[in-house]
N, CA, C and O atoms as a Maestro MAE file, in Angstrom:
{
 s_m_m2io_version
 :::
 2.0.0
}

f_m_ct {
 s_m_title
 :::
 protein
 m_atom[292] {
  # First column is atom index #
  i_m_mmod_type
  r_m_x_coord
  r_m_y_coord
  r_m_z_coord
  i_m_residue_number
  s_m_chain_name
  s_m_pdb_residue_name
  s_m_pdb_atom_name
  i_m_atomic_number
  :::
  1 25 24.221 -56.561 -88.287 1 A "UNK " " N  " 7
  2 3 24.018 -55.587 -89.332 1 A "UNK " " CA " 6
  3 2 22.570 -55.187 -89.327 1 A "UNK " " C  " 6
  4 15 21.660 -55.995 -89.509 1 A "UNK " " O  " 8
  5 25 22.408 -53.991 -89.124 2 A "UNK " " N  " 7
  6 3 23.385 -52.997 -89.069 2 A "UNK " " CA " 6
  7 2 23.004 -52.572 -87.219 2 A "UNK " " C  " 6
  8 15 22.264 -52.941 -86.306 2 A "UNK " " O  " 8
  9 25 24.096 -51.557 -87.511 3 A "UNK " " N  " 7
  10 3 24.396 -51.206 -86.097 3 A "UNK " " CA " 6
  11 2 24.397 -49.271 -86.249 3 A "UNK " " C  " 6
  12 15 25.041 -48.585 -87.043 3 A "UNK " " O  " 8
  13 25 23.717 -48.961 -85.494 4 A "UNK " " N  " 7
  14 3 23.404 -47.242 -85.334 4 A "UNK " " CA " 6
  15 2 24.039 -46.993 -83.387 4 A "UNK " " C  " 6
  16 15 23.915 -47.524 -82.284 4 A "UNK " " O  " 8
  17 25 24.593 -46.046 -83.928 5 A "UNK " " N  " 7
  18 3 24.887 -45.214 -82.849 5 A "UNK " " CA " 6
  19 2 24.211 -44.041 -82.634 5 A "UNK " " C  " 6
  20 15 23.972 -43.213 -83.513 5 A "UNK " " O  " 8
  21 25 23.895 -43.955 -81.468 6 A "UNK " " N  " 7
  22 3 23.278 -42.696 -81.188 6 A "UNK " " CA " 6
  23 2 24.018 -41.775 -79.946 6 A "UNK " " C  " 6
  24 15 24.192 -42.247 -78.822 6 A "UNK " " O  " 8
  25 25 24.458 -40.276 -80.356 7 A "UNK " " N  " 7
  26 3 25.234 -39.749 -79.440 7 A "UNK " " CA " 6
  27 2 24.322 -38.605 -79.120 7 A "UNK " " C  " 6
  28 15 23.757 -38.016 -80.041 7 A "UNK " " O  " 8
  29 25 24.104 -38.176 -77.591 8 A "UNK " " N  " 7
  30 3 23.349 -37.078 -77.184 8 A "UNK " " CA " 6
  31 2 23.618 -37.035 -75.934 8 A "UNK " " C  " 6
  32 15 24.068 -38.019 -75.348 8 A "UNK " " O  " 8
  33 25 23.363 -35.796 -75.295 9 A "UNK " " N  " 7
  34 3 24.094 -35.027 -74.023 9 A "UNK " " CA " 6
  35 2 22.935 -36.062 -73.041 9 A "UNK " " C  " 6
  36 15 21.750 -36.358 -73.193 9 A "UNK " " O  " 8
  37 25 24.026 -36.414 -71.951 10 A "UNK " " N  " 7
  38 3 23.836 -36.680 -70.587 10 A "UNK " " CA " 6
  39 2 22.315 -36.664 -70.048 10 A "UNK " " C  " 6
  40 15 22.079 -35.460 -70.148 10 A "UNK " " O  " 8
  41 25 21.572 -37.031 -69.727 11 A "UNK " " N  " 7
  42 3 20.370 -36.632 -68.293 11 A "UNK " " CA " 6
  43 2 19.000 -37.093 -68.785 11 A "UNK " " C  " 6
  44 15 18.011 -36.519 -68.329 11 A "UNK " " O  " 8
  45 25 18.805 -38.377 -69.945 12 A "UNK " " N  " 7
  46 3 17.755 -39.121 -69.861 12 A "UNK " " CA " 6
  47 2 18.009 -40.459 -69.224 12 A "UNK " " C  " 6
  48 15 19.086 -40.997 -68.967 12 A "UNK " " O  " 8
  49 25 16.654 -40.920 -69.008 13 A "UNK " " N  " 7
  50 3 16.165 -42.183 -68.094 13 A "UNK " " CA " 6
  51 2 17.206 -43.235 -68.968 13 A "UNK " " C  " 6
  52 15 17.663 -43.095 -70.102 13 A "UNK " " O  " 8
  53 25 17.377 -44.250 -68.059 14 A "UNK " " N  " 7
  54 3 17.243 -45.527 -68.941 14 A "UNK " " CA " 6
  55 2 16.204 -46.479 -69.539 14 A "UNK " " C  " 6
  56 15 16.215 -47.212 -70.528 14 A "UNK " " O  " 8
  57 25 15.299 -46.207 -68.586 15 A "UNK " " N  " 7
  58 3 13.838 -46.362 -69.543 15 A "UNK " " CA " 6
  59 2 13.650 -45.888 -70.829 15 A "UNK " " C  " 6
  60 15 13.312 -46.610 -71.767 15 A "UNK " " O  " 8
  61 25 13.958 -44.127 -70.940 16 A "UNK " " N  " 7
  62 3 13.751 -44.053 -72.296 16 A "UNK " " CA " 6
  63 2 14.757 -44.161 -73.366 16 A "UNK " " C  " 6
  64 15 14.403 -44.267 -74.540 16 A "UNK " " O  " 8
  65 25 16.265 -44.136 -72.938 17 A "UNK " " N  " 7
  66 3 17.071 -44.721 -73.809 17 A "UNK " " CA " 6
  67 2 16.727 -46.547 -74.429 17 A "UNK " " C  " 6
  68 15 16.983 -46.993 -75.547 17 A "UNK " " O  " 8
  69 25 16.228 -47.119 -73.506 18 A "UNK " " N  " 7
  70 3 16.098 -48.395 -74.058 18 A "UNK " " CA " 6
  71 2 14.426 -47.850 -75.044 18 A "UNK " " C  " 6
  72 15 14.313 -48.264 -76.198 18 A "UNK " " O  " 8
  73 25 13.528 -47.141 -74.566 19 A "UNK " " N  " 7
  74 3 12.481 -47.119 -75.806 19 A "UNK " " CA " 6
  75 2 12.915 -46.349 -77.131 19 A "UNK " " C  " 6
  76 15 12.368 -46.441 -78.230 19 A "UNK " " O  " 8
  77 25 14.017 -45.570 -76.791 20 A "UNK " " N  " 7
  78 3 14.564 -44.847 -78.118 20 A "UNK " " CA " 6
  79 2 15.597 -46.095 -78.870 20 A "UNK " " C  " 6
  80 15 15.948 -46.257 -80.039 20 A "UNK " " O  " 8
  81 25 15.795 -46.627 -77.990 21 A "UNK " " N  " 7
  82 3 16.854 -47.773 -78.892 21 A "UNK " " CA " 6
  83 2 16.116 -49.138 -79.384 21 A "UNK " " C  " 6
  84 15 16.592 -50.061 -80.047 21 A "UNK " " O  " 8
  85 25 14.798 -48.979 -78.853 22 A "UNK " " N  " 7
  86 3 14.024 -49.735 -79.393 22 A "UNK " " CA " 6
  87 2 12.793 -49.423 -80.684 22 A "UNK " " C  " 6
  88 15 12.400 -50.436 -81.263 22 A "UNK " " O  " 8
  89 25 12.397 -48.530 -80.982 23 A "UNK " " N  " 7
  90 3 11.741 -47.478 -81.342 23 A "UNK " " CA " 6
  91 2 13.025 -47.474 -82.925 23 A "UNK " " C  " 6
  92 15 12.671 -47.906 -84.022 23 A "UNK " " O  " 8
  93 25 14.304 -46.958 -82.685 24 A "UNK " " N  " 7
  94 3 14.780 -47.650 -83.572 24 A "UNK " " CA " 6
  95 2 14.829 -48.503 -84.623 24 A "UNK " " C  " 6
  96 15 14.508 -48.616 -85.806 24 A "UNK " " O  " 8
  97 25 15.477 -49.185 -83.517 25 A "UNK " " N  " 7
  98 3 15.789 -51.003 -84.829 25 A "UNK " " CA " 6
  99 2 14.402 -51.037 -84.943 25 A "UNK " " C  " 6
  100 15 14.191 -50.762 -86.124 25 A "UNK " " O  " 8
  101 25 13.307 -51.225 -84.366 26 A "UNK " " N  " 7
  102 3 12.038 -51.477 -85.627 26 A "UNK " " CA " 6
  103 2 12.371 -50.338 -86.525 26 A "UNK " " C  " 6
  104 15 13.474 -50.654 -86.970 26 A "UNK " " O  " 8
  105 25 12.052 -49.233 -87.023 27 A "UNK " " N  " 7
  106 3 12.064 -48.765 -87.608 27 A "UNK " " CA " 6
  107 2 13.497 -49.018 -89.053 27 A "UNK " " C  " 6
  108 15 13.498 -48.927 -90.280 27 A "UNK " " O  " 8
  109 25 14.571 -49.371 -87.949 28 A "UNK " " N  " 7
  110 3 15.442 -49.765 -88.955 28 A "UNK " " CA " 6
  111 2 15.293 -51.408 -89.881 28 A "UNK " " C  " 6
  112 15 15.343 -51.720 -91.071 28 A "UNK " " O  " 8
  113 25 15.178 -51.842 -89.133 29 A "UNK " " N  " 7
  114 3 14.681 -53.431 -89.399 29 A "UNK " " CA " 6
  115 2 13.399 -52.972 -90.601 29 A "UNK " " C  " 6
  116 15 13.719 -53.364 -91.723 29 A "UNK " " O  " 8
  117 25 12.134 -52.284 -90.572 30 A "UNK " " N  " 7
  118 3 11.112 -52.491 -91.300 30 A "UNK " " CA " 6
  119 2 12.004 -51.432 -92.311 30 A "UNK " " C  " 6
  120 15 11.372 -51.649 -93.345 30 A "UNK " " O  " 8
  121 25 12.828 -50.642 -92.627 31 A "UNK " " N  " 7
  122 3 12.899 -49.658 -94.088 31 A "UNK " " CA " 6
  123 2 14.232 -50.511 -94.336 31 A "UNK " " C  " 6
  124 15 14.890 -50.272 -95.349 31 A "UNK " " O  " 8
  125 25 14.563 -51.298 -93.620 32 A "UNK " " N  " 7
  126 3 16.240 -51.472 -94.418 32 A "UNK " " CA " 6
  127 2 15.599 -53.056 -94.737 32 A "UNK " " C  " 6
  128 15 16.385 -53.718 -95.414 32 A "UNK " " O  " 8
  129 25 14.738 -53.546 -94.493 33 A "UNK " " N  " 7
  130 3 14.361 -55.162 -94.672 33 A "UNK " " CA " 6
  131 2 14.957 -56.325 -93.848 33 A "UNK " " C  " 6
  132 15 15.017 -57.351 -94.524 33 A "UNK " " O  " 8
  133 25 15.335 -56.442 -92.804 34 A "UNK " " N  " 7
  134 3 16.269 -56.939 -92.376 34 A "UNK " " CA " 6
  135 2 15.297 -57.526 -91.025 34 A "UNK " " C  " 6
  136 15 14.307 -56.894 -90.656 34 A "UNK " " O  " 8
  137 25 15.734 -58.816 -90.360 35 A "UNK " " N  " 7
  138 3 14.650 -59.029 -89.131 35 A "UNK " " CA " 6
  139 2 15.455 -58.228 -87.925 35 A "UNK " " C  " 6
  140 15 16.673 -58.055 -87.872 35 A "UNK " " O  " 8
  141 25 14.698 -57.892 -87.201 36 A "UNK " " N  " 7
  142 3 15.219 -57.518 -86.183 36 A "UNK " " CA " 6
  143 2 15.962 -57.548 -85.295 36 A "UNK " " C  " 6
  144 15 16.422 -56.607 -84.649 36 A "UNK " " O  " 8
  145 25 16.170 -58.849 -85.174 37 A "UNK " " N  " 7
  146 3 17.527 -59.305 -83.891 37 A "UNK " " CA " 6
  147 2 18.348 -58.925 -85.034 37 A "UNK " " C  " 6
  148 15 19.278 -58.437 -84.391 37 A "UNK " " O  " 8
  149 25 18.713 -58.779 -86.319 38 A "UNK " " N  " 7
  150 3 19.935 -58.131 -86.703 38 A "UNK " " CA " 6
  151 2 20.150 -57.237 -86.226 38 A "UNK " " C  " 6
  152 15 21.374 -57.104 -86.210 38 A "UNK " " O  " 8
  153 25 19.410 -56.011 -85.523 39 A "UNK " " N  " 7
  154 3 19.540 -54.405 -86.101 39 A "UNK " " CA " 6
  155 2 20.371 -54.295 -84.150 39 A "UNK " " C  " 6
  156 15 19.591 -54.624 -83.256 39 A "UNK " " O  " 8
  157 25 21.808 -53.861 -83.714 40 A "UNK " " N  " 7
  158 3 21.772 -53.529 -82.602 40 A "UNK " " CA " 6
  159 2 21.894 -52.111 -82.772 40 A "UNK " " C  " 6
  160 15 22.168 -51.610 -83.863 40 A "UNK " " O  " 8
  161 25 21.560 -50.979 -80.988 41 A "UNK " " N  " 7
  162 3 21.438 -49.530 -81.188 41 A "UNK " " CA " 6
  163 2 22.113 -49.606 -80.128 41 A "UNK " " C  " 6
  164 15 21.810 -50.302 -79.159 41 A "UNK " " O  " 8
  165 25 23.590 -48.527 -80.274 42 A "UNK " " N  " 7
  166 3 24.031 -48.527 -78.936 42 A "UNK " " CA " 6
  167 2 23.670 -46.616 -78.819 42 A "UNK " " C  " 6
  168 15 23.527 -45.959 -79.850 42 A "UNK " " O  " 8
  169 25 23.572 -45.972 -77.416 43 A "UNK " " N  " 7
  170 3 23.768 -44.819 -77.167 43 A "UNK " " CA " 6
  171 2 24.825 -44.054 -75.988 43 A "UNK " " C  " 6
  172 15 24.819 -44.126 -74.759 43 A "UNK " " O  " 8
  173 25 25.725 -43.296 -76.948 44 A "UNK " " N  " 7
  174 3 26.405 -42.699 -76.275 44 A "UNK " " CA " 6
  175 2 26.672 -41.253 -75.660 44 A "UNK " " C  " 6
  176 15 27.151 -40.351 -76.347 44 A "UNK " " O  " 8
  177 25 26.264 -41.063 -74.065 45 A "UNK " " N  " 7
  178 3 26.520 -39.960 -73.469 45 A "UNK " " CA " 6
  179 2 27.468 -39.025 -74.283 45 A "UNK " " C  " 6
  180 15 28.445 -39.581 -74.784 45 A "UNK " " O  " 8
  181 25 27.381 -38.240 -74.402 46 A "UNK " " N  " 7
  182 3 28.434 -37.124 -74.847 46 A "UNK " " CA " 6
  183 2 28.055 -35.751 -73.852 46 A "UNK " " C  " 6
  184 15 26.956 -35.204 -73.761 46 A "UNK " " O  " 8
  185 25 29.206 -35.422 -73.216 47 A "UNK " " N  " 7
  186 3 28.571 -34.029 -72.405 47 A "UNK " " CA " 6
  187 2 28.828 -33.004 -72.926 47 A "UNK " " C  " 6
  188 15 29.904 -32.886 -73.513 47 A "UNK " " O  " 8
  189 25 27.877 -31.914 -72.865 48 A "UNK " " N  " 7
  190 3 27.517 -30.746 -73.562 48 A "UNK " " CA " 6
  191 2 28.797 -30.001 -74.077 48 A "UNK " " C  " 6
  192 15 28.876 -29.515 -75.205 48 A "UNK " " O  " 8
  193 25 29.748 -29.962 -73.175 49 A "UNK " " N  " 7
  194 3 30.364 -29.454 -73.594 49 A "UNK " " CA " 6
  195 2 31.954 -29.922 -74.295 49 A "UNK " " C  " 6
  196 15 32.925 -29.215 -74.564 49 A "UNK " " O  " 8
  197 25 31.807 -30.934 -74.399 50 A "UNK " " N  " 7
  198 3 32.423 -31.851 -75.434 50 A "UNK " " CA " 6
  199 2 32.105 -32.112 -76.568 50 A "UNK " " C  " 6
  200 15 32.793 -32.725 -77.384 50 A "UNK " " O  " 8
  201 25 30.985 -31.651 -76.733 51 A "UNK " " N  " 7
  202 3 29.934 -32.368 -78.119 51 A "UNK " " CA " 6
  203 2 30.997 -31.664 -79.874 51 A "UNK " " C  " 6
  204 15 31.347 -32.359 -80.828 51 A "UNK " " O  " 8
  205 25 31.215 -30.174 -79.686 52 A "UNK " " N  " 7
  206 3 31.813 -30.030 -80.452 52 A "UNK " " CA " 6
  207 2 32.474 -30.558 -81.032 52 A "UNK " " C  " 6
  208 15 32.373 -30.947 -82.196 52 A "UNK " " O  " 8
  209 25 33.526 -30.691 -80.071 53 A "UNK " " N  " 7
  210 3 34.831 -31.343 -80.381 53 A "UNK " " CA " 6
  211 2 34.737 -33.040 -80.659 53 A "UNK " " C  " 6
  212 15 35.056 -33.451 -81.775 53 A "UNK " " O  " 8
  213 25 34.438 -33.680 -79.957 54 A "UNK " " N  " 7
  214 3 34.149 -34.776 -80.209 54 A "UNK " " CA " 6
  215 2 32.401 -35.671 -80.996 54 A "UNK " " C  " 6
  216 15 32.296 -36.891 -81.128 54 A "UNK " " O  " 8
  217 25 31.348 -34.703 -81.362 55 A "UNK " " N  " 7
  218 3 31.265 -35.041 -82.256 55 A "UNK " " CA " 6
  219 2 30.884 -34.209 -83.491 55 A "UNK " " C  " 6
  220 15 30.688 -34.862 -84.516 55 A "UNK " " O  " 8
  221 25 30.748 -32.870 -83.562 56 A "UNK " " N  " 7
  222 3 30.552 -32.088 -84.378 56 A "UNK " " CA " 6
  223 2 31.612 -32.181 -85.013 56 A "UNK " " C  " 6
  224 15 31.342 -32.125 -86.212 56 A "UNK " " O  " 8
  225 25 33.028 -32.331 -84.786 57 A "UNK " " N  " 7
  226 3 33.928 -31.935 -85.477 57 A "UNK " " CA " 6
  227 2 34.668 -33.524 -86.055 57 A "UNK " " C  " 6
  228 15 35.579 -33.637 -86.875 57 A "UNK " " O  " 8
  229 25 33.987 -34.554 -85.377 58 A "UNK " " N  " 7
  230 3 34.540 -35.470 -85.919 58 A "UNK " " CA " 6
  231 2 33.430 -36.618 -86.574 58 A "UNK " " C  " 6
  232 15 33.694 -37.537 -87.349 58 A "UNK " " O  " 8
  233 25 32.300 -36.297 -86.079 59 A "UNK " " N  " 7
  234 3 31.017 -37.415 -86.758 59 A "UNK " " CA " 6
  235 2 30.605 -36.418 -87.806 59 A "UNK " " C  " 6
  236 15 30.864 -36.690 -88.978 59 A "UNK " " O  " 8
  237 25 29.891 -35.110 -87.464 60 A "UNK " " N  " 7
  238 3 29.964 -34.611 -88.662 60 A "UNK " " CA " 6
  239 2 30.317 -33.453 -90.239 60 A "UNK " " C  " 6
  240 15 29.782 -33.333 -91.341 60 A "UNK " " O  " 8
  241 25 31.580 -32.744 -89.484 61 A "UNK " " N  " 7
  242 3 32.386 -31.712 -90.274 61 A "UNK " " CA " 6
  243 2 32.781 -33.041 -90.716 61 A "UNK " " C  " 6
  244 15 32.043 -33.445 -91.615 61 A "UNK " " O  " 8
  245 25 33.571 -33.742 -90.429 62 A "UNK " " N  " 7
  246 3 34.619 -34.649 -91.279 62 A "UNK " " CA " 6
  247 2 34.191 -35.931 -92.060 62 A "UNK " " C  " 6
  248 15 34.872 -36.603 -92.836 62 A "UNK " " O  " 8
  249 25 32.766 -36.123 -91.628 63 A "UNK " " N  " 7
  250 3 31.779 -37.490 -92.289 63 A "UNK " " CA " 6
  251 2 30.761 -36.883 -92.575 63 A "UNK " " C  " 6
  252 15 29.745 -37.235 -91.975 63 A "UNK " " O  " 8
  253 25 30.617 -35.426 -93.885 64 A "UNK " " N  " 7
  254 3 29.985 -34.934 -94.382 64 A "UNK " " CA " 6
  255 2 29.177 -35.698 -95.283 64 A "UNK " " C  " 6
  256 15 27.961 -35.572 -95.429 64 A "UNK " " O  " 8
  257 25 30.008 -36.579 -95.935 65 A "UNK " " N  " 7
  258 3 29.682 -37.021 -97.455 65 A "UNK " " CA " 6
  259 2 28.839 -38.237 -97.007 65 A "UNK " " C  " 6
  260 15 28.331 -39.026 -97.804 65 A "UNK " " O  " 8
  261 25 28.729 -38.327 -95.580 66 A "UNK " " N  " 7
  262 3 28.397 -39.715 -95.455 66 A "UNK " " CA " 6
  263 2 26.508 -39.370 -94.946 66 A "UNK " " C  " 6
  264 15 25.571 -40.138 -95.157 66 A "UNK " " O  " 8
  265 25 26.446 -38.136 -94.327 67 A "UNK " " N  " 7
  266 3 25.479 -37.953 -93.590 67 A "UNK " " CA " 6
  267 2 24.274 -37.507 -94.563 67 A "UNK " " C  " 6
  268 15 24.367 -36.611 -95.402 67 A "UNK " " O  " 8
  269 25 23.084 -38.314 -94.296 68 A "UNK " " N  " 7
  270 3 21.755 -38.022 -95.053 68 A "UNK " " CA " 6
  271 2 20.519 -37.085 -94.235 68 A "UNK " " C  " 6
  272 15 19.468 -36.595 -94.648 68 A "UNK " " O  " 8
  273 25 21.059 -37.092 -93.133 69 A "UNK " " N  " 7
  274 3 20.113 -35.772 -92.260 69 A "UNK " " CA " 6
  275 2 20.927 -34.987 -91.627 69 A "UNK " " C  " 6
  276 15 21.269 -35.479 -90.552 69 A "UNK " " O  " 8
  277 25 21.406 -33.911 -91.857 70 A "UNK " " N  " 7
  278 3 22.251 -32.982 -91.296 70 A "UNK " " CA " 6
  279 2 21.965 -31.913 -90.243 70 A "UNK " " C  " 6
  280 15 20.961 -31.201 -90.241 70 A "UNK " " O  " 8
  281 25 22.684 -31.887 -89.592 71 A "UNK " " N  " 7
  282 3 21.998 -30.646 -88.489 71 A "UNK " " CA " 6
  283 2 21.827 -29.411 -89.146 71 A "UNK " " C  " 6
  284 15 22.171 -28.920 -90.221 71 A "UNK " " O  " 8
  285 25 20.899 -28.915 -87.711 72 A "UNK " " N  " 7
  286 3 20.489 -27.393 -88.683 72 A "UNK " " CA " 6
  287 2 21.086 -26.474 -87.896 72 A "UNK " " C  " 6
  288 15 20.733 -25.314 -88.106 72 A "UNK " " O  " 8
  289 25 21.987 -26.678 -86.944 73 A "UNK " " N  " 7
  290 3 22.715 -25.841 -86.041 73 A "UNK " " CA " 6
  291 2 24.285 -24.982 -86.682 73 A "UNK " " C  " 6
  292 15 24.938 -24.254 -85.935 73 A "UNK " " O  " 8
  :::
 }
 m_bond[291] {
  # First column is bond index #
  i_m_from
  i_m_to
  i_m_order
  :::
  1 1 2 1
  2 2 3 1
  3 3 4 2
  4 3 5 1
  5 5 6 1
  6 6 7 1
  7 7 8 2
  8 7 9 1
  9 9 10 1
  10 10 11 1
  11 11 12 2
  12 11 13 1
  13 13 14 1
  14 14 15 1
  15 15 16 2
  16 15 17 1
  17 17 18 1
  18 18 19 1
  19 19 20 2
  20 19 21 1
  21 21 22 1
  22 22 23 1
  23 23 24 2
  24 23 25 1
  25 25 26 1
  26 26 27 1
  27 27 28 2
  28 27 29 1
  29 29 30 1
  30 30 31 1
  31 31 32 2
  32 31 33 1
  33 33 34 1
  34 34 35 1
  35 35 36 2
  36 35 37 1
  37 37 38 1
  38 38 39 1
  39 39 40 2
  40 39 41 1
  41 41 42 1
  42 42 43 1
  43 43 44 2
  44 43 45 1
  45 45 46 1
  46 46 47 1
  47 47 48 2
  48 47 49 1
  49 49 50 1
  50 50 51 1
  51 51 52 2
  52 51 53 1
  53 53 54 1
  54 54 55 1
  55 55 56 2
  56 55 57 1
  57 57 58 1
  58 58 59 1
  59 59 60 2
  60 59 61 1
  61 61 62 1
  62 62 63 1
  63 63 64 2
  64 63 65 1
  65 65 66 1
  66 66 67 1
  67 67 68 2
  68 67 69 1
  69 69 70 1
  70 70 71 1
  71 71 72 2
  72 71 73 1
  73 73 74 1
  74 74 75 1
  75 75 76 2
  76 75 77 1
  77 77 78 1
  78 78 79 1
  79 79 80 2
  80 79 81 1
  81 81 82 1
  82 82 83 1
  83 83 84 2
  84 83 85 1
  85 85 86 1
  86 86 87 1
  87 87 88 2
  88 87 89 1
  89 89 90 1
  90 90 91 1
  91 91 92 2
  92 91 93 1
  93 93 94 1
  94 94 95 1
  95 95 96 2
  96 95 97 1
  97 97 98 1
  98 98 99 1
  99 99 100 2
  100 99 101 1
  101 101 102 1
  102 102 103 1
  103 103 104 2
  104 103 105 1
  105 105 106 1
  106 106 107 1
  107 107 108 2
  108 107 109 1
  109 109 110 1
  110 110 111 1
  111 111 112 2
  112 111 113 1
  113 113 114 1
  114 114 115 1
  115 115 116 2
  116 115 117 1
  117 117 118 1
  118 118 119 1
  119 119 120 2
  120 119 121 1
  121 121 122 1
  122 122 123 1
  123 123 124 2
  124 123 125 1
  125 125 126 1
  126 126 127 1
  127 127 128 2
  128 127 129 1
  129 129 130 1
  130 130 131 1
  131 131 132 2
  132 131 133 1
  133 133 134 1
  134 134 135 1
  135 135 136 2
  136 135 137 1
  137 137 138 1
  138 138 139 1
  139 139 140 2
  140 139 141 1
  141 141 142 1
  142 142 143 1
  143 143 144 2
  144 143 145 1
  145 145 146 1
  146 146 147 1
  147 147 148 2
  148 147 149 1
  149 149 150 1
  150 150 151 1
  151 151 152 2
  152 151 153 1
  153 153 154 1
  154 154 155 1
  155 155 156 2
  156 155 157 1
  157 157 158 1
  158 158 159 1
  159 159 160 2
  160 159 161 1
  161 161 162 1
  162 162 163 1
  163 163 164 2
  164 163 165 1
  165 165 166 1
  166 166 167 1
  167 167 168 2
  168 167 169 1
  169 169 170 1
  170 170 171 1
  171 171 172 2
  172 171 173 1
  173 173 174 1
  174 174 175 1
  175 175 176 2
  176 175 177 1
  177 177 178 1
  178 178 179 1
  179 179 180 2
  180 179 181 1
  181 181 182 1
  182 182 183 1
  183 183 184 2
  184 183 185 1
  185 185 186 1
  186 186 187 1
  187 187 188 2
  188 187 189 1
  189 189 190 1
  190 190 191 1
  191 191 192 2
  192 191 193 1
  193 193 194 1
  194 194 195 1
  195 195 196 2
  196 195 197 1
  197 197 198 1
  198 198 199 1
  199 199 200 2
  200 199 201 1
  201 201 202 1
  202 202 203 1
  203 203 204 2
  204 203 205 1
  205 205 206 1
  206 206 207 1
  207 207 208 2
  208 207 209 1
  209 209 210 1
  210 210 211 1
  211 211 212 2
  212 211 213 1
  213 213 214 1
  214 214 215 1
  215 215 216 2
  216 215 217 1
  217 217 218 1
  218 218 219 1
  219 219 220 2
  220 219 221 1
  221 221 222 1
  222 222 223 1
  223 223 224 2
  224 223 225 1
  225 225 226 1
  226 226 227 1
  227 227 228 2
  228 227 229 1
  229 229 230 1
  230 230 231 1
  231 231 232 2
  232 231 233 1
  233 233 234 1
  234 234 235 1
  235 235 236 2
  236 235 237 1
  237 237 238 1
  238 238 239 1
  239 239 240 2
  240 239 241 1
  241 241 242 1
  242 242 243 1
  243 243 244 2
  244 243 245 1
  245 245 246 1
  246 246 247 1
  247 247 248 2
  248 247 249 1
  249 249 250 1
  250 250 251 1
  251 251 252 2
  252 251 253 1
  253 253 254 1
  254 254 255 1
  255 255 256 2
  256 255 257 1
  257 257 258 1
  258 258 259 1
  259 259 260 2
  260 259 261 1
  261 261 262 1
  262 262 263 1
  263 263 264 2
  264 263 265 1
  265 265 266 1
  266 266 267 1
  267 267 268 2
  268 267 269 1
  269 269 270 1
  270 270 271 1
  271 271 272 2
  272 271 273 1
  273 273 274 1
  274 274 275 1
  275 275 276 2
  276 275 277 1
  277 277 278 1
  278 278 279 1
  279 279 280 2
  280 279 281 1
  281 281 282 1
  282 282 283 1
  283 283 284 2
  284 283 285 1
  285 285 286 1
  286 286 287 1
  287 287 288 2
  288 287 289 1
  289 289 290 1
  290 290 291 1
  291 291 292 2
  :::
 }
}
């Protein structure tokens, strides 16, 4: 606890997915209070042209009420 997902199109390093997933949980760990080996970040490829459908239309048209930063697209 807790656990963040992160979904974004295809064609970064794994270098910088592991500094974005690290970069993270500190950040989550220091505002939510929690030590750090709690916090895991997984990230998931989504390709461009799937994104709609699988997550615009299902992370956030349909988990409106849930989302505290919303896209501006």
């Amino acid at each position: 606890m807790p656990h963040i997902i992160v979904k974004l199109w295809p064609g970064r390093s794994e270098g910088l997915k592991k500094e974005l997933a690290d970069e993270i949980a500190r950040v989550v760990a220091d505002k939510a209070k929690v030590d750090l080996g709690d916090v895991s970040v997984a990230i998931e490829e989504v390709a461009r042209e799937d994104w709609r459908e699988e997550v615009y239309e299902k992370d956030i048209l349909a988990k409106q009420h849930m989302l505290y930063k919303k896209p501006e697209y």
